[in-house]
Every structure is written in C-alpha cells, then in structure tokens.
C-alpha positions in Angstrom: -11.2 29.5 -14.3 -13.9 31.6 -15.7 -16.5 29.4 -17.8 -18.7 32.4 -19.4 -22.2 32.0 -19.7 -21.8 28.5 -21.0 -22.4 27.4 -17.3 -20.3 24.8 -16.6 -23.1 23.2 -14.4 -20.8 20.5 -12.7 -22.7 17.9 -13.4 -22.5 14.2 -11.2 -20.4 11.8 -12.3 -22.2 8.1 -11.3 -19.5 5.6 -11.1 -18.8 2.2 -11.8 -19.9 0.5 -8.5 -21.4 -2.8 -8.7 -24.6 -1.7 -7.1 -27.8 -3.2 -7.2 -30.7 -0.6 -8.9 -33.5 -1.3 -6.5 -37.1 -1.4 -7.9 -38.5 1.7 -9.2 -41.0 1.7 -6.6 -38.9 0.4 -3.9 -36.7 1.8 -1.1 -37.3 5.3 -1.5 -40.9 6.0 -0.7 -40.6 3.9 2.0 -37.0 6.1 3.3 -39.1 9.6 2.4 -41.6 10.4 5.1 -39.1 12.2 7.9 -42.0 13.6 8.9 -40.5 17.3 7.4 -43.9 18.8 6.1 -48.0 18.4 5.4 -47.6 17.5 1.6 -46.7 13.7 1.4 -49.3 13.3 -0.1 -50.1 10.8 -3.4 -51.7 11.7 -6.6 -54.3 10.7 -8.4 -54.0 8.2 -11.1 -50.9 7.3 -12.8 -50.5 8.4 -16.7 -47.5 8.4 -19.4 -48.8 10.1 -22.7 -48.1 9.3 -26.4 -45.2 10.8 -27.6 -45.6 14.2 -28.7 -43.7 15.6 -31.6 -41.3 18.4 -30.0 -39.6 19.3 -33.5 -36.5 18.2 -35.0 -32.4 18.1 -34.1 -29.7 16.7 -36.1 -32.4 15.6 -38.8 -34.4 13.3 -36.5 -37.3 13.9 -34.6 -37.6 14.6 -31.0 -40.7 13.6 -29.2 -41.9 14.4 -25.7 -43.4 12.5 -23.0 -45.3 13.3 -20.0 -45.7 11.4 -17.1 -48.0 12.4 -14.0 -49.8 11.1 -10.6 -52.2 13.6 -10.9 -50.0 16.0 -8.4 -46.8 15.9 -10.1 -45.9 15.5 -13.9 -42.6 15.5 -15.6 -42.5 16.4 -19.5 -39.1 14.3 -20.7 -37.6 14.9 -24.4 -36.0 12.3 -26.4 -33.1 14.9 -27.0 -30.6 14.5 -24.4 -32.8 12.8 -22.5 -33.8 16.3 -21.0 -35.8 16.9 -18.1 -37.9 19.8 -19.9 -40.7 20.8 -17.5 -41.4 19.8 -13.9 -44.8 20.8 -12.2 -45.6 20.6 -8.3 -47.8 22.2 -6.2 -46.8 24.6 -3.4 -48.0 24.4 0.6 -51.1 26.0 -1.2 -52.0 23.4 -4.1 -50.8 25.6 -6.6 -48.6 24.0 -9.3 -45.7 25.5 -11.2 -42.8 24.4 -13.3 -39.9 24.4 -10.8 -37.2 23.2 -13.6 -35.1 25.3 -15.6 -35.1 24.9 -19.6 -36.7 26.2 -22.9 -40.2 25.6 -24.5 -39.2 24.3 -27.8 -36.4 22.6 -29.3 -34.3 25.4 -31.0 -33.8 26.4 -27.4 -32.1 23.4 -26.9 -30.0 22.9 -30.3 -29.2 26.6 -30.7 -25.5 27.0 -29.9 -24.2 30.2 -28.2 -21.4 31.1 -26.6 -17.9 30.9 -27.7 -17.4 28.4 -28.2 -20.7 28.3 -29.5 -22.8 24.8 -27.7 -25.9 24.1 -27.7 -27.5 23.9 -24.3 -24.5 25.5 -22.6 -25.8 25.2 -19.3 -27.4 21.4 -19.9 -30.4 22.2 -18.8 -31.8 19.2 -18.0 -29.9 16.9 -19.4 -28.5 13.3 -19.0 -24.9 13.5 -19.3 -22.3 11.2 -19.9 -19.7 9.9 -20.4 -18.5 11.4 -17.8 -20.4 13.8 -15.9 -18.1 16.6 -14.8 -14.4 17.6 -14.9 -11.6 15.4 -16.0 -8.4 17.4 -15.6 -6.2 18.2 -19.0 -8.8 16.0 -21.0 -6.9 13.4 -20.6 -6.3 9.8 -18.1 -4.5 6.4 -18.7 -6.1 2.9 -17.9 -4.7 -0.2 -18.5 -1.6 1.6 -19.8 -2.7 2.9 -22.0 -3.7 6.8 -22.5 -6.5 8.4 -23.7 -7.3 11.6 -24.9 -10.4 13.7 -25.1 -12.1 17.3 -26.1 -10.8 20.3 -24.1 -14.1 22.0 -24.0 -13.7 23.7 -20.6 -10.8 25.6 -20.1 -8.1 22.8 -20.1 -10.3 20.5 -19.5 -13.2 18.0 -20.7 -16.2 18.7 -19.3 -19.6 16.5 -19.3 -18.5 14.4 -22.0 -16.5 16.7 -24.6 -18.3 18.7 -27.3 -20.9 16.3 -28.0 -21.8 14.4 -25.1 -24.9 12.6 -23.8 -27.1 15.3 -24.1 -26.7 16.4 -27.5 -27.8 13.0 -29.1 -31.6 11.9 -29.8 -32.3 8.8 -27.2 -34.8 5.6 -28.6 -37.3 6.2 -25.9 -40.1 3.6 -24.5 -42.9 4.7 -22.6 -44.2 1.7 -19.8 -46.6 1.6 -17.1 -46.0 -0.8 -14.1 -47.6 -1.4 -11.3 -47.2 1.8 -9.0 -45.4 3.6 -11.4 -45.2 5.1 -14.9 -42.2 5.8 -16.1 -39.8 6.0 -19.7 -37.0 3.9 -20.8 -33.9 5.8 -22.6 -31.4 4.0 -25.0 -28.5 4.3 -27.3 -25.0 2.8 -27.9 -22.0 5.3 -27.4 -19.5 4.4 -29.9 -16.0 4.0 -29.5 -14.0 7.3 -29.9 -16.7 9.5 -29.1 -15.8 12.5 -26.3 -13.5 13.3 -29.5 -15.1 15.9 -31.8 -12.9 18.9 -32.4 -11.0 18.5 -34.1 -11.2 14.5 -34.9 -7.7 14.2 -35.4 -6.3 15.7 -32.1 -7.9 12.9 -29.7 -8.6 9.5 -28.7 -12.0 9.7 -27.3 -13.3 7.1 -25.1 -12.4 3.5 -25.4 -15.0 1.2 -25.9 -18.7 0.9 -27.5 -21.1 1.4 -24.5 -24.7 0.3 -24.0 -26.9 2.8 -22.0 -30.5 2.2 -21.1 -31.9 5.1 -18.4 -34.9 4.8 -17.0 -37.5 7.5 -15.7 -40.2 6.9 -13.4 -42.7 8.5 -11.2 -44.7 7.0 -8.6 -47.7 7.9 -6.9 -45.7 9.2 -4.1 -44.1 11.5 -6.1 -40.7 10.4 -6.5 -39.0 11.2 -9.8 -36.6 8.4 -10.0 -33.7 7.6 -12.8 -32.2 4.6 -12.8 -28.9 4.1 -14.7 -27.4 1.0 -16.5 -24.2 0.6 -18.8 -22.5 -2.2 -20.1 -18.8 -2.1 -22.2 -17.3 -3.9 -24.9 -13.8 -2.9 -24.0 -12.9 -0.9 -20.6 -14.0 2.6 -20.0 -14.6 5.0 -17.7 -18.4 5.9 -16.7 -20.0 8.7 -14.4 -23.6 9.5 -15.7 -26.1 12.1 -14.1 -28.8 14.4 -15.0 -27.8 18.3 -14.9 -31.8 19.6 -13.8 -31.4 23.0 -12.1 -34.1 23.8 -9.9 -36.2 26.3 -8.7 -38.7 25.9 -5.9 -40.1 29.4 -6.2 -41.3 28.5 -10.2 -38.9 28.9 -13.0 -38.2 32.3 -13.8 -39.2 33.8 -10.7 -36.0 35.1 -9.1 -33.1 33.9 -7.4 -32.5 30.7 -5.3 -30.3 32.5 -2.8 -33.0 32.0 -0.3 -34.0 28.7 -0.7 -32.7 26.4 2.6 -30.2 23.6 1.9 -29.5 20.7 3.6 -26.6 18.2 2.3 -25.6 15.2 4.4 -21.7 15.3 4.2 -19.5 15.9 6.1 -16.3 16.2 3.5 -16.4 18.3 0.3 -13.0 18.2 -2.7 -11.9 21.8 -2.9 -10.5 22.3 -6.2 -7.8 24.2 -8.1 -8.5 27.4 -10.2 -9.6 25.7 -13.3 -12.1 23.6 -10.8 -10.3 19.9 -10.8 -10.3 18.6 -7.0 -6.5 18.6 -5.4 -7.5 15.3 -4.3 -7.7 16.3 -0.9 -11.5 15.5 1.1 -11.0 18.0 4.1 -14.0 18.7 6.7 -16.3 20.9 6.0 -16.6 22.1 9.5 -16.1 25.8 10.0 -16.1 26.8 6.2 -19.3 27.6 4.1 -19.2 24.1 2.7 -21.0 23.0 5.8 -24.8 22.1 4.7 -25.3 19.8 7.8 -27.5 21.7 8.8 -29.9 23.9 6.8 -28.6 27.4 5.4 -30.3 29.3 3.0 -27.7 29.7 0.0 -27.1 33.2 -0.5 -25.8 33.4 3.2 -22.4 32.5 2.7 -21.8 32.8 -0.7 -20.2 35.9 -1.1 -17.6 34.7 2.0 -14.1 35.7 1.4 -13.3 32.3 0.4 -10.8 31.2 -2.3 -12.8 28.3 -3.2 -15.9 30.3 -3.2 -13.6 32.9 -5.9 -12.8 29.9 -7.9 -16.3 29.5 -8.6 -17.9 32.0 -8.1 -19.8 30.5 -5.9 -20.5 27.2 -5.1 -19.5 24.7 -8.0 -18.1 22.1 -6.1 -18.8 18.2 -4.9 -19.6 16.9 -1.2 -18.7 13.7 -0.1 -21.9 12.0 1.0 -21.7 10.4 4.0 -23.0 7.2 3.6 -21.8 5.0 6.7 -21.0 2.0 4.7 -24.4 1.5 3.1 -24.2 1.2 -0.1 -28.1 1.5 -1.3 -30.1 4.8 -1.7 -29.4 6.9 1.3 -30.3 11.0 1.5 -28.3 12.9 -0.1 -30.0 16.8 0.2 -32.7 18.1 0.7 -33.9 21.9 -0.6 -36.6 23.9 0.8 -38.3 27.1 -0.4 -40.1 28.8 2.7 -41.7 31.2 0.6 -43.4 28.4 -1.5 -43.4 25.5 1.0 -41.7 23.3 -1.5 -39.2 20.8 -0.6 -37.1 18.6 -2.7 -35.0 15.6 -1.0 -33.1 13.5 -3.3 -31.8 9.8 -2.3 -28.7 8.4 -4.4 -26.4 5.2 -4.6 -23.8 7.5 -5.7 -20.8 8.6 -3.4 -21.0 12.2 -4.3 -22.9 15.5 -5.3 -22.3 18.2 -6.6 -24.0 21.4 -5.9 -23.6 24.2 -8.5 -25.6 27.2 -7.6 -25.6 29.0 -11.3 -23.0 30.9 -10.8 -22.7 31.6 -14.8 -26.3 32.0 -15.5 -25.8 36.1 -17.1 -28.9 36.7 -18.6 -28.6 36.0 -22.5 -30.7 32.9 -21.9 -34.6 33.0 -22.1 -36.4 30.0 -20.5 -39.4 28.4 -20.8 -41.8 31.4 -19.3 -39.8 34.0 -21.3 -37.7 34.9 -18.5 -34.2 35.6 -18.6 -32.0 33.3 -16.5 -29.6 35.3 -14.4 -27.2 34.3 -11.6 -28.4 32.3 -9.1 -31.9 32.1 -10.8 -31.0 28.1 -10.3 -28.9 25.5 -8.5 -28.2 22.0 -9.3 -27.9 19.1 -7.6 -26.0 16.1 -9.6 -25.2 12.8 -7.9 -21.9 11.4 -9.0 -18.9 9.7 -8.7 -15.9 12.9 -7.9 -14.1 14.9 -10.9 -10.9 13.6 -12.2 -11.8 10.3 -10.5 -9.9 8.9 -13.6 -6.5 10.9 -12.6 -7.1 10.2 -8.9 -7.0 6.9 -7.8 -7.8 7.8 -4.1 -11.3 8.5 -5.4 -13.6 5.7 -5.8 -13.5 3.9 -9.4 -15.4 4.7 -12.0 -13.5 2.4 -14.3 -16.8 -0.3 -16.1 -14.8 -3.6 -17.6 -16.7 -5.9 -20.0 -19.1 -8.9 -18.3 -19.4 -6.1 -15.9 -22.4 -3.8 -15.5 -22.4 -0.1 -14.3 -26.0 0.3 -12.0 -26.9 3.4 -10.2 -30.3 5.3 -9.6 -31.1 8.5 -7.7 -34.0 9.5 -6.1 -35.7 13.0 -6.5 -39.0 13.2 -4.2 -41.6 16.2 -3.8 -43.6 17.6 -1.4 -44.4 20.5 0.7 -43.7 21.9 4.3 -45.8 24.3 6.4 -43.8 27.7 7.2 -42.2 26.3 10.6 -40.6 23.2 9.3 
C-alpha cells in the first residue's frame, strides 16, 4: 500500500507486559560497554533547563526543555512529547544534531498531505495508543468490538487521526542523582483514536493514565521509560517515532550507515503492511541484520516484502532468550562519522523503517529537504495487529494492572575499524 509522503513511520507498539521499569540509571550503562569504540566516554555536568517557550498548538503553549551531560543534550517539546533536537559528537569531538524534525512549532502543527496531518512522518514523537498498524481499524476484546480511524489505507495507524503526538503533554523537569531527565503526562479519554468523522467509530475503550519519562545520564544514555494504567480494559503499545541520522540531520542518505539488529525472526506483512501472522527466519533473505550491513545493500533486492514497502518498513522479533529486562536490541553505526547508536528495550519487537516515504516536500530543522532514506527509525514495540492476532504477545492493559516498559538509546563513537 502506498502511504505518500505522510511516512507512515511504523512506529513500536510497547505492550502490556507486566515488566518491571528498572531505575533510570540502572541496567543499561552497566550492559553498554561491548567494548565497540573509543567514545564511552561521560560528560560533564548534568543540566535540565527552564522551560523555554516554543510557540503555541491547539491554543496552549508549548515549551521546550533541554537536558545535557556536557557531551550530549536532548531538546524535548511538550507537544507530542517530541524528540526535537539531538546533539553528539563524532569520533572527532564535533557535535551535530543527528535527529530528524523542524525548528519551530508550525513545522510540527502544519498539516500536509492528503489527507492533510500534521507531522506526517512523527518526527519525533511519542505515539500511542497504539504504535503502528492495527489491520481494518478495528479488534474485539472482551466481546465486544471496537472501532477506530482508518487513517492509513484501511487501516489505523499510530493512534488514528489524533494520536499521542498531536496533544500538548503537562511536563516536569527533575534532577536525580546521576541523571536529569523530564516527566510527561496526560489522561487519554475514553473514545479517543475516533476523530473523523465522530460518528463512524468507537475509539478506544477506557480513560488511560500516561506518565513518560525522559532521562539522560552521564553516560549518555537517552532513556524513556513508559507507564499506563486503565479504568476499563484497553489495548496499549507506546513508542517514540525519532528518525535518525548519524551523519547530522540533513546531510544525505542513511543507506550507508551499518546495522546491526539482534533477531533472528521478522513478521512479513501483506500489501497494505499488517503482518500475516507468520514469524519466519530471517536467514537467507535481506531481513537478516545479525550481523552488520550497511542499509542501502540490500534494499533494492527483488523482494516482495521489500516492494511492499518500499523498503524496509517492517518489525523484527528480538531475540530475547527468556529475559525479560532491557536486553540489545540494534545497534547503528556511521563509519563516516564514527557515530554509533545501540538501543536496549523491554519490548519484544522493533521496527526498522528506513524512510522509505520521505519525498522531499519536507524542510527540517537545518533547511534541508528530507528525501528518501535521508532517515531510519528504530521503534521498540509490541507487533502490529497484535490486537487481531492472538499468537503475538498481548498488549491488552486491565484495570489494577499497570502497563511498564522503557528503552534504552546510548551514544558514543567508534574508531574507523570497529
């Protein structure tokens, strides 16, 4: 199915597994050092600023903070929760912003496309309900059946029309001992996922409390921490839709860029990109990351999953080996900039999307237009259409339940031979 320019950005779906979110400084800095570069090292001291007015969206007003170890800094919007700007040095000590987005915030609310959205491509973003696909927009629980916004083909996509990442988020800035960080909240009422038009369906059941929580430690790990809790059941997969580039933002194309993804299963879909259900090996087809490959290798393959997305669009199943705490996930690599990024996840999935629908009618935050390829993402998720496919793990939240997840997103640098 062809998405247009409005990127479809799969974006993760983090389900409903009772697991425990580990302290923000914890696990993950002490998992990171695999000895894979030179450029481990820490910051200087840890800082969160005062919120800095970033304009205006839906008559309220959207501030930005920034949080740095003196190495790395993350500028975070209360709009969507969006991950606007993301600085890191290269092998050389030279920083640049390696996150796709705009610079102000009618980039964000203008809509385009047709329909028209604003943010098409969620740069950025924290999405929700339900991070990716869920096939016809529509699935049953407890016998009942819900519907929701086809805004994807046949499909829902991210949430409906007005999902996670088109609402202004009560934000909390906090500094802790290791780590600096911001806390995101707001209650998603009953019924939303249902905007256009508001008589043709149900929306999602229940009122849902989310609280998500950035933070940055000195070891430069961006970490996000996820936490939901329901008034009536619901389904849940929450993720953040950052596209990166290593090379700097508006450079070029990530088709060189080396990536490693530690699974050995992936869920081919069907033309309008909903998984068949099916979790075949990835051995022997161009879904096999175990090992690094630079992206643009195989992309072009004569593959029918690679024409159904025009690349890749698709989500790996992690292997995970019964743990069920932060374990790797992927790790990217730039050669030309000695950047690496290797994210850690309690999630079962990811999905790598590799910006197959950027076209060029969006201007980012250097003034660059944003073609295809000129990003990837990588969203840690429960699967697509886990609601419709009960083989896939659950991502159904009941009340005096509480949906947990974090992922992990660490930075540093390799010399040219690792």
């Amino acid at each position: 199915m062809r998405r247009s320019s409005r990127t479809k950005l799969m974006t993760v779906g983090i389900a409903v597994v009772a697991l425990a979110v580990a302290s923000p400084t914890g696990a993950a800095a002490k998992q990171r050092h695999h000895g894979h570069g030179h450029g481990h090292k820490g910051g200087g001291a840890l800082s969160v600023s005062a919120p800095e007015p970033f304009g205006t969206a839906d008559g309220k007003p959207v501030d930005r903070y920034t949080l740095s170890n003196g190495r790395v800094t993350a500028k975070i919007i209360t709009y969507g929760g969006i991950l606007q700007e993301l600085w890191a040095p290269d092998r050389r000590g030279r920083s640049a912003n390696i996150t796709l987005g705009y610079k102000d915030i009618g980039g964000y609310t203008l809509k385009r496309g047709d329909p028209p959205t604003a943010n098409p491509s969620y740069f950025g973003a924290i999405i929700g309900r339900y991070g990716n696909r869920i096939g016809g927009a529509k699935f049953s629980l407890d016998s009942q059946n819900y519907t929701l916004d086809a805004n994807n083909g046949p499909n829902s996509l991210h949430g409906g029309v007005k999902g996670f990442d088109k609402f202004v988020w009560a934000a909390q800035s906090f500094k802790d001992k290791g780590v600096v960080g911001l806390k995101l909240t707001r209650t998603s009422a009953a019924g939303e996922g249902c905007v256009n038009p508001p008589t043709a369906c149900t929306g999602y059941p229940g009122n849902l409390k989310v609280e998500v929580v950035y933070s940055l430690n000195k070891g430069s790990d961006l970490r996000i921490d996820y936490r939901a809790t329901t008034d009536k059941a619901t389904v849940v997969n929450l993720t953040n839709h950052a596209y990166w580039n290593l090379s700097g933002e508006g450079t070029g194309t990530i088709y060189d860029h080396r990536l490693t993804l530690n699974a050995s299963r992936y869920t081919p879909v069907d033309s309008t990109l909903i998984p068949t259900g099916a979790t075949p090996t990835v051995a022997g087809t161009p879904f096999d990351f175990r090992t690094p490959h630079a992206i643009g290798e195989r992309i072009r393959d004569d593959n029918e999953q690679l024409r159904f997305g025009q690349g890749y669009d698709h989500n790996w199943v992690l292997d995970r080996h019964g743990k069920t705490g932060l374990v790797e996930a992927a790790r990217l690599k730039d050669p030309a900039s000695g950047r690496v990024l290797t994210m850690w996840t309690k999630e079962p999935g990811i999905q790598f999307y590799s910006g197959n629908f950027l076209d060029g009618t969006l201007y980012g935050t250097s003034g660059h237009a944003y073609r295809q390829g000129d990003g990837l993402a990588l969203e840690t998720q429960h699967f697509p259409d886990s609601p419709n496919k009960p083989a896939f793990p659950s991502t159904t939240l009941r009340p005096g339940q509480t949906y947990k997840t974090a992922t992990v997103i660490g930075f540093s640098t390799a010399g040219r031979h690792h």
